[in-house]
C-alpha positions as CSV (number, residue, x, y, z in Angstrom):
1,X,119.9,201.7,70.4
2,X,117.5,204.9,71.3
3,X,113.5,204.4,72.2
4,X,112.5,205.4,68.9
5,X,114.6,202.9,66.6
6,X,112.6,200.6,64.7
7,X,113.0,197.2,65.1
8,X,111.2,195.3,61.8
9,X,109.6,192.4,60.2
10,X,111.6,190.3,58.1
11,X,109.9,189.3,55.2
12,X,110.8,187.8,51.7
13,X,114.4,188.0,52.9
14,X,114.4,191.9,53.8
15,X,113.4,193.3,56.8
16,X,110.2,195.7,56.8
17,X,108.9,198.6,58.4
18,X,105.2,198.8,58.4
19,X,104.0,202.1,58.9
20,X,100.5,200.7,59.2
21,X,101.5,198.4,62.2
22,X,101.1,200.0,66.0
23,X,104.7,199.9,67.9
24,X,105.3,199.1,71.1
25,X,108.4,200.0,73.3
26,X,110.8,197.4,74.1
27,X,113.2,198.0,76.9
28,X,116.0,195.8,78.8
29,X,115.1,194.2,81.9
30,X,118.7,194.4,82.9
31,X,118.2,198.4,83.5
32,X,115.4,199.7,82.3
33,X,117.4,201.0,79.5
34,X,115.6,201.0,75.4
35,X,116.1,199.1,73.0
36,X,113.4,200.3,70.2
37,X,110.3,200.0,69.3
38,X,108.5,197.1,68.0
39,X,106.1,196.9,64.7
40,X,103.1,194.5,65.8
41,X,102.3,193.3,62.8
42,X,98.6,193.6,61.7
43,X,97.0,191.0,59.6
44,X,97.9,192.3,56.4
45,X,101.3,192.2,57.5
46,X,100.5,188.5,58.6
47,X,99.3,188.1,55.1
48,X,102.6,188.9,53.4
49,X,104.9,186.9,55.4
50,X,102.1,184.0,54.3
51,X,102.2,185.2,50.6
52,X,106.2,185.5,50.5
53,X,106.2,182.0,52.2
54,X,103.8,180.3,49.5
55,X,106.2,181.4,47.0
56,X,109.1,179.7,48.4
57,X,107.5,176.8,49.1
58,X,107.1,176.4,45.0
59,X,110.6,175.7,45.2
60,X,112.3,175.0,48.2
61,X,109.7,171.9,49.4
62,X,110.6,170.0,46.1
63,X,114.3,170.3,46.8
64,X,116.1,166.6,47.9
65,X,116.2,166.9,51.8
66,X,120.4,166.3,51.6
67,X,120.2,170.0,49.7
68,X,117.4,171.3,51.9
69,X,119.5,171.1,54.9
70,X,123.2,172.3,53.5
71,X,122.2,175.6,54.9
72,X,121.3,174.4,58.5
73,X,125.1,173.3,58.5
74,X,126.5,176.6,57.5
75,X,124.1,178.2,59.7
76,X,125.2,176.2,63.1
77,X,128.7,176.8,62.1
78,X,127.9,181.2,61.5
79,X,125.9,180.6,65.3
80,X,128.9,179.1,66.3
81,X,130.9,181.9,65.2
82,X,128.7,184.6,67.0
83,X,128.0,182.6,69.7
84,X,129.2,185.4,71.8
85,X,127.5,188.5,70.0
86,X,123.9,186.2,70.2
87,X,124.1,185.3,73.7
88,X,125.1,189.4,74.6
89,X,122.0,190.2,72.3
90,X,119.6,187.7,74.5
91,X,120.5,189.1,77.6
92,X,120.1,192.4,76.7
93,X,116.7,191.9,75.8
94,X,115.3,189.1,78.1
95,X,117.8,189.8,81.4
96,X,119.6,186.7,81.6
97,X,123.0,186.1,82.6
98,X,125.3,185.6,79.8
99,X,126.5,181.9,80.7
100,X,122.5,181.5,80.2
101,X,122.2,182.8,77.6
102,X,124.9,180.4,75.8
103,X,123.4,177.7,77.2
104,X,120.3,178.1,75.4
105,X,122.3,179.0,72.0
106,X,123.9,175.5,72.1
107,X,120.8,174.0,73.3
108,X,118.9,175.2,70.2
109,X,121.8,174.3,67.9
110,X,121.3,170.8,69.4
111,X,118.5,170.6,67.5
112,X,119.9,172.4,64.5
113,X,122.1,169.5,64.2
114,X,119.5,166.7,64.8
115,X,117.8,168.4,61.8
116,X,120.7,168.1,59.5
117,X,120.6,164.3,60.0
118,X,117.2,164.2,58.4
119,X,118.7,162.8,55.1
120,X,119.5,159.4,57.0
121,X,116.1,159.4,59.4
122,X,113.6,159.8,56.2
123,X,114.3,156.8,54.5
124,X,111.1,155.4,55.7
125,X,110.1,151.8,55.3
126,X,110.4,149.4,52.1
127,X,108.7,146.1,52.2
128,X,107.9,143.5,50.1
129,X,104.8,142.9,50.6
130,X,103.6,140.4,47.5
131,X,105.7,138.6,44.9
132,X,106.6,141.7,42.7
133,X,104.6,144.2,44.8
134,X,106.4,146.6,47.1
135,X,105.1,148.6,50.0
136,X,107.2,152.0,51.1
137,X,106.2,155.5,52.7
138,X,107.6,158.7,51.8
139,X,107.7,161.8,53.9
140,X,106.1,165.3,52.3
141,X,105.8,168.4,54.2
142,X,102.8,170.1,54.6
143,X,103.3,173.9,53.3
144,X,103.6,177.3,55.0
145,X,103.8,176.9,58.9
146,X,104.4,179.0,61.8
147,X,105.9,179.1,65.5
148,X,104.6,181.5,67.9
149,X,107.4,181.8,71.2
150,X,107.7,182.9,74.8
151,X,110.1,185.8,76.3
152,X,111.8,183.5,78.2
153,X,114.2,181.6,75.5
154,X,114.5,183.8,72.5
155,X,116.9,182.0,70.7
156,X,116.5,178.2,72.1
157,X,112.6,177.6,71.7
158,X,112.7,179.3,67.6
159,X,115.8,176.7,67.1
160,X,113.4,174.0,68.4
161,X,110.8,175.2,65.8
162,X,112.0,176.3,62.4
163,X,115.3,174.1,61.8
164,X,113.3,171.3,61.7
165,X,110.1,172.6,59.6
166,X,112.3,173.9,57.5
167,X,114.7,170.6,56.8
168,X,111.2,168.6,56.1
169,X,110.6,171.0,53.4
170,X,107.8,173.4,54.7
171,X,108.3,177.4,54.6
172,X,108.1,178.8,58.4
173,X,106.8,182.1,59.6
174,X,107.7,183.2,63.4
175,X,106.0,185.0,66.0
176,X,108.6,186.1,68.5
177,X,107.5,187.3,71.8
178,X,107.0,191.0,71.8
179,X,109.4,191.3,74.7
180,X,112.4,189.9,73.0
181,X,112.2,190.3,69.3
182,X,115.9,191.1,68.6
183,X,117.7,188.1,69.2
184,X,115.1,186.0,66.2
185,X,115.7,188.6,63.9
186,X,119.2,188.3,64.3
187,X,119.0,184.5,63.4
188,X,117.1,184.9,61.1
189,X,120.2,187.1,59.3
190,X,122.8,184.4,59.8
191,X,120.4,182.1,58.5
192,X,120.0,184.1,55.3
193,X,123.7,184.7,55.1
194,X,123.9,180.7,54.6
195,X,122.6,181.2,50.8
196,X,118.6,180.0,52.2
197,X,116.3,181.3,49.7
198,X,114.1,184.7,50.1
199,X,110.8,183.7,51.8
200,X,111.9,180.2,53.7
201,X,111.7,181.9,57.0
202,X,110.2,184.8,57.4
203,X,109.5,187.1,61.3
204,X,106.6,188.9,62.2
205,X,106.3,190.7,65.2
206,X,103.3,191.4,67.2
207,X,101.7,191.0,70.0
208,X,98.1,188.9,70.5
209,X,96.2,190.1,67.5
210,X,99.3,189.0,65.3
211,X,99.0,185.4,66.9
212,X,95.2,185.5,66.0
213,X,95.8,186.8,62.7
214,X,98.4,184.0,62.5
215,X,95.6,180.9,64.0
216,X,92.9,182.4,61.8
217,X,95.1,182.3,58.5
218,X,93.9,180.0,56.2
219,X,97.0,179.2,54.5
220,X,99.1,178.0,57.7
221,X,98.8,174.3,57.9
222,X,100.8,174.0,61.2
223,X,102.0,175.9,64.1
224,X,103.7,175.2,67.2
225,X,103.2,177.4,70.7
226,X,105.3,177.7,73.5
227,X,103.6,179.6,76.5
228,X,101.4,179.9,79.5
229,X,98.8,177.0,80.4
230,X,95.8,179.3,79.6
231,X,97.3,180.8,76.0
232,X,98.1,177.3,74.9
233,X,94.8,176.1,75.5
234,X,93.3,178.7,73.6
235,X,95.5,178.9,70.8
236,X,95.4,175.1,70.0
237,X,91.5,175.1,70.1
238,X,91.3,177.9,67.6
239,X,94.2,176.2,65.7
240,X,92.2,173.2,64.9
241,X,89.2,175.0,64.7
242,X,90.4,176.5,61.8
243,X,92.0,173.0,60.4
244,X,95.6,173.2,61.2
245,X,98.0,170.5,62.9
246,X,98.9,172.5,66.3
247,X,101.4,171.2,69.3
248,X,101.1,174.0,71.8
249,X,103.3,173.4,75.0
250,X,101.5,175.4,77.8
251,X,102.9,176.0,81.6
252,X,104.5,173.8,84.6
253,X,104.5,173.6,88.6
254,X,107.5,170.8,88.9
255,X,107.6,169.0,91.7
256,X,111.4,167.6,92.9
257,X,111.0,165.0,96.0
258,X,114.0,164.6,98.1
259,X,114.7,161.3,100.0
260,X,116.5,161.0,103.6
261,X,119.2,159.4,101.5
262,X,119.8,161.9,99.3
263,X,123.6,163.4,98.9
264,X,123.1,166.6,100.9
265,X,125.7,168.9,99.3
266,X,125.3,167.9,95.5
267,X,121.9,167.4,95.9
268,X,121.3,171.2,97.6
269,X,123.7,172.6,94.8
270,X,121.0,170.9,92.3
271,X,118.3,172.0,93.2
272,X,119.4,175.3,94.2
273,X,120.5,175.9,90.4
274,X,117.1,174.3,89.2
275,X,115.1,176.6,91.0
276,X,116.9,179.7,90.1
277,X,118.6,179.3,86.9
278,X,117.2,181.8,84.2
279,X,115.8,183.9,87.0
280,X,113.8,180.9,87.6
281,X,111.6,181.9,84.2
282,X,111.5,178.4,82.5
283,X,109.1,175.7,81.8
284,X,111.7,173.3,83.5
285,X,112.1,174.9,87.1
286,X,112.2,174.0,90.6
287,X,109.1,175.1,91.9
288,X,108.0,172.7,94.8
289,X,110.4,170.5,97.0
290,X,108.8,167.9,98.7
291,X,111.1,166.9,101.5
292,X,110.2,163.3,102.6
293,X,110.9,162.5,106.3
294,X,113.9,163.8,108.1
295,X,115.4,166.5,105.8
296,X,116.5,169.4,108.1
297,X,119.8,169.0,106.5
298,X,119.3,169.2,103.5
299,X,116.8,172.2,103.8
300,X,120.0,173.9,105.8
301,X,122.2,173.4,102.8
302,X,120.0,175.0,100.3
303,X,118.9,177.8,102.1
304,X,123.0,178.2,102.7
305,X,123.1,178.1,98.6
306,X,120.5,180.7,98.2
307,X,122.2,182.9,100.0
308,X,124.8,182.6,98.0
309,X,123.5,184.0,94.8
310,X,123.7,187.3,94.0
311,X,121.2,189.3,91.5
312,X,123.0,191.1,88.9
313,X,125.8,188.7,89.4
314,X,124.8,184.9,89.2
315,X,121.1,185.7,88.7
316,X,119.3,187.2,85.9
317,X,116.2,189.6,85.6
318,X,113.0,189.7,86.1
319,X,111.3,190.2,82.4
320,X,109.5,193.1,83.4
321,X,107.8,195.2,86.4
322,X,104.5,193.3,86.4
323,X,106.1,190.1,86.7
324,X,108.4,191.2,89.4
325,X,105.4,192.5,91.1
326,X,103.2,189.2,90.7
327,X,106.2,186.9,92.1
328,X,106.5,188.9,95.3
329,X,103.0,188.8,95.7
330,X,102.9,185.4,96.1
331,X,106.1,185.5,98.5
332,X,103.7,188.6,100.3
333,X,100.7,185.6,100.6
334,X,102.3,182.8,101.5
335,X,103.9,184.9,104.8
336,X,100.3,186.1,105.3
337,X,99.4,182.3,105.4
338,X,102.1,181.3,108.0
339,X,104.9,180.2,105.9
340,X,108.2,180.6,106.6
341,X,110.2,182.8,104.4
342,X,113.4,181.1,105.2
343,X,115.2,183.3,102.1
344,X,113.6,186.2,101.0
345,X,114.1,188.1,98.0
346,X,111.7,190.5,97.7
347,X,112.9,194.2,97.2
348,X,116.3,193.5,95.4
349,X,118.0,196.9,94.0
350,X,121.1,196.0,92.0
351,X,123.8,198.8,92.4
352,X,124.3,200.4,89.0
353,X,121.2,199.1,87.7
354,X,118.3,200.2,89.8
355,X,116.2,200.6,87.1
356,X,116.2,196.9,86.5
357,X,113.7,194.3,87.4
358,X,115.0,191.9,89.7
359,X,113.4,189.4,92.7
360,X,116.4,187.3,94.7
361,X,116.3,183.7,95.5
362,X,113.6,182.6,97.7
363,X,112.7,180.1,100.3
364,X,109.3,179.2,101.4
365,X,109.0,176.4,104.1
366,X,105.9,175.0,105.5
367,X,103.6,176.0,103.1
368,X,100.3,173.2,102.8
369,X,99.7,171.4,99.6
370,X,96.8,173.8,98.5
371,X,98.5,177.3,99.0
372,X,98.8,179.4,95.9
373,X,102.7,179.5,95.8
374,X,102.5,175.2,96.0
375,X,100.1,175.0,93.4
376,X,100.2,178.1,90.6
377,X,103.6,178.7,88.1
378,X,105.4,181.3,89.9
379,X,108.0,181.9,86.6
380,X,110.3,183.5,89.2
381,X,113.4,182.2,91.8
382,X,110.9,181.1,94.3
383,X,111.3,177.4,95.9
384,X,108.5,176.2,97.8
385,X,109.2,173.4,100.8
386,X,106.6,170.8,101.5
387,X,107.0,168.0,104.3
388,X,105.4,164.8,103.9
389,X,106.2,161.6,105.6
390,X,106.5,159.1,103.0
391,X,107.3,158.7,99.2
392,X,103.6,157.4,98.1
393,X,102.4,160.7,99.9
394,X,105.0,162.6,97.4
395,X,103.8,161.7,94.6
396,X,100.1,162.4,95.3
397,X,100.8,165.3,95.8
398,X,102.9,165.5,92.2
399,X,100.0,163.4,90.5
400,X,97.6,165.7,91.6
401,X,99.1,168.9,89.7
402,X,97.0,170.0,86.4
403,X,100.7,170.4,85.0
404,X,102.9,167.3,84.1
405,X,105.6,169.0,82.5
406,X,108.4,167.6,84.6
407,X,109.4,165.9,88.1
408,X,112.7,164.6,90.0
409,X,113.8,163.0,92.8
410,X,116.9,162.9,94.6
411,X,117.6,159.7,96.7
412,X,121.1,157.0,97.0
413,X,118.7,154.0,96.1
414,X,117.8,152.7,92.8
415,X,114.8,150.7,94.0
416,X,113.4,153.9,94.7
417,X,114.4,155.8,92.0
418,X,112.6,153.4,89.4
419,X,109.6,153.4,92.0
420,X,108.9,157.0,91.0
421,X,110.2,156.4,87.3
422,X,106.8,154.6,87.0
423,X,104.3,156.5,88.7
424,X,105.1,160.4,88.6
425,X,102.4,162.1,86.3
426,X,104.8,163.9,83.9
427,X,106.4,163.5,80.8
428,X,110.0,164.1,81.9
429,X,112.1,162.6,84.4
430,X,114.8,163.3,87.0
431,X,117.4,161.0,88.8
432,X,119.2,163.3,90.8
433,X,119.2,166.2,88.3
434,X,116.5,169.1,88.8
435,X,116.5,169.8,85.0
436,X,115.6,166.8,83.0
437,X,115.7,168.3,79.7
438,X,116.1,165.4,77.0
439,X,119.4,165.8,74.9
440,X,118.5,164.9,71.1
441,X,117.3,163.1,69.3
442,X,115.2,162.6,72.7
443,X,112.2,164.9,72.7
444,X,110.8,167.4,74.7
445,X,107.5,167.8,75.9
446,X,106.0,167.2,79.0
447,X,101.9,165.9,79.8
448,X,99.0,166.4,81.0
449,X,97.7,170.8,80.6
450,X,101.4,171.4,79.9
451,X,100.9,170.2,76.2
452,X,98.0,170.5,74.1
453,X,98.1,168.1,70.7
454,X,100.0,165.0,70.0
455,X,103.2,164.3,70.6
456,X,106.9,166.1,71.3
457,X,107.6,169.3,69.5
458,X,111.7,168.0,68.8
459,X,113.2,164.5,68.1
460,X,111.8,162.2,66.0
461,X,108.4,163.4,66.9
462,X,109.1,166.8,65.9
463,X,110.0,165.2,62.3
464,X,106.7,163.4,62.1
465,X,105.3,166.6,63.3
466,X,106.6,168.8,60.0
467,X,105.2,166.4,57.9
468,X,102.8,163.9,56.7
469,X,103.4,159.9,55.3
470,X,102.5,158.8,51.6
471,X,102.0,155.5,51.0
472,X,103.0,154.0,48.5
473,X,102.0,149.8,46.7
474,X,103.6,149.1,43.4
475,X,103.8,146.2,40.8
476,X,106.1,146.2,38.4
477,X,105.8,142.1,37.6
478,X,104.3,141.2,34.9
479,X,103.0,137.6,36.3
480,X,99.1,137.0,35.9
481,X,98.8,135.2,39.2
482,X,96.5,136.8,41.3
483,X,95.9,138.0,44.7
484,X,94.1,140.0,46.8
485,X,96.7,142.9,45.9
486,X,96.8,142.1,42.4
């Protein structure tokens, strides 16, 4: 694809060129190479995916759910299919390796199939509540909603979003990241090729002014947000400014605490791949190990599996030059500071593609609790080592992050194990495994300023999310006794 190719909306089941709309070059991280350029989507763009969505929703929200979600079936089975061809296309644009970018694929059709089970989850309850008077709830979705997503998954965060919205019966419009807008489109295609109706999902792609125009819109009910700390903030108190439902999942600085007892070799493996899988540019990272008592070891045996790891080859880029440039300004500071830099990765250069944006796995040891690269989300491969003496120091040092997206800990004992179970400060959980990312139907979401709203944005709370309960008491006997119902 040359610089000047057009990459559109999709709207109304067509994609669209807007000649109104300001572009935007998009390149690959991988080499610097382009890919096209990008319509941002002004708000009267906005306006039309809006307008094309309130005339599905006429239709497609009083469909039964068991038809509602025959497409979502022929769509995970077309994904399937391409499962190759999608994970190439999300590499290209966002720089990750390709076994990463499968992973996400079939991480997102996880929840593709969780949403085809919503014909036996929505049954609600039936009670009877009186002689001859029954209680139940029904489940009704609330209308044209949206999903605004990060660079970093471009095909796993959407499939947390619209398969579900779309099974409970609402019309969806998405916001892609203007970074990786290739790999939703594309989706979007195979989804449409499943016979869904014109107008059921619909992309618009922009940059900050289309997620305002999206917030302000008064005819989104609901919207979900995946991003930075400060942007989820922001977006989820203009959401419900403006009356809508918002879950917006922000940032994350996850601590992993390792015990003496810990299993050196698996246990170094783990946490080296946690700390630099996707280049290191997820929610879910390795970011601070906090090595309790003697661990010397241990540190030894990831520094060893660092090394090992090649950019270009087992690690994935960088999404761009100013993110390369921040991560090795921290790495820059914390040596200023007196850290150790036990692995370094600043100045990689990857033979063939030295126009690409990549930083190499990195080790800083001995930094102190309040440095920057301890306490800020890095989004890069950078691992920073803490020393404390005991567990309960640990985890006041985990407690006291602003994030509480998610926290591990290796150790042989079980004791300890559910000791830390109970009083780490986040909403997801390691035993011995650096990524704790909930299989469904167990949701994600983490605590704390790394969600802003109620609940898990997939699961069953991602269900309850789409939607909203009706209540319903009937009588159908005819008997004159009374009570307080009757």
């Amino acid at each position: 694809m040359t610089e000047e190719q057009p990459i559109p909306h999709h709207l109304g089941g067509n994609p669209v060129t807007t000649r109104t709309d300001a572009t935007l070059p998009v390149e690959s991280p991988l080499d610097g190479a382009p890919l096209g350029r990008l319509g941002l989507a002004s708000s009267t763009t906005v306006d039309q995916a809006v307008q094309q969505a309130q005339r599905a929703y006429e239709n497609w929200s009083h469909l039964p759910s068991k038809e509602r979600v025959q497409p979502l079936y022929r769509f995970k089975q077309l994904a399937e299919t391409h499962l190759d061809d999608l994970a190439e296309t999300v590499s290209r644009e966002n720089g990750k390796t390709h076994a990463e970018a499968k992973a996400g694929l079939c991480k997102g059709l996880e929840v593709v199939e969780f949403a085809c089970s919503l014909p036996a989850l929505e049954h609600g309850g039936h009670l009877e509540v009186s002689p001859g008077v029954d209680c139940y709830t029904r489940r009704f979705p609330l209308g044209v909603v949206a999903g605004i997503t990060p660079f970093n998954f471009p095909a796993m965060v959407p499939l947390w979003m619209f398969p579900l919205a779309i099974a409970c019966g609402n019309t969806f419009v998405l916001k892609p990241s203007e970074k990786v807008p290739m790999t939703p489109l594309r989706l979007v295609e195979l989804l449409e090729e499943t016979g869904l109706p014109p107008g059921v999902m619909n992309v618009c792609q922009g940059d900050r002014r289309t997620v305002e125009a999206i917030v302000e819109h008064p005819a989104v009910a609901a919207l979900t947000f995946v991003g930075s700390t400060p942007v989820a903030r922001n977006v989820y108190q203009n959401g419900i400014r403006t009356g809508k439902r918002v879950l917006a999942l922000g940032g994350a600085k996850n601590h992993l605490i390792a015990m003496p007892d810990a299993e050196t070799a698996l246990t170094a493996k783990n946490i080296t791949a946690s700390a630099t899988g996707c280049a290191g540019q997820r929610c879910m990272a390795a970011s601070v190990l906090i090595a309790v008592g003697e661990c010397r070891d241990l540190i030894e045996a990831i520094c060893q599996e660092m090394r090992q790891i090649i950019p270009g080859k087992h690690l994935g880029a960088i999404i761009d030059q100013a993110s390369k440039e921040r991560i090795e300004a921290y790495i820059d500071q914390a040596e200023r500071e007196g850290a150790s830099i036990r692995v370094d990765g600043r100045r990689v250069v990857v033979a063939g593609r030295e126009k690409g944006y990549y930083v190499g796995p990195t080790v800083i040891d001995g930094a102190t609790p309040s440095a920057a690269c301890a306490c800020d989300e890095i989004f890069g491969p950078v691992l920073t080592i803490l020393h404390v003496d005991t567990l309960d120091e640990a985890l006041a040092i985990e407690n006291a992050s602003p994030y509480g997206n998610a926290a591990s800990i290796y150790t042989s004992s079980g004791a300890t194990a559910r000791y830390f179970e109970t009083r780490a400060n986040s909403g997801m959980i390691g035993i011995n495994i650096g990524v704790p990312v909930p299989r469904e139907p167990f949701s994600f979401g983490g605590w704390n300023q790394s969600r802003f709203g109620m609940g898990d944005i997939t699961g069953e709370d991602g269900l309850r999310f789409w939607t909203q309960g009706k209540k319903i008491t009937q009588k159908w006997n005819l008997s004159t006794a009374q009570n307080w119902m009757s």
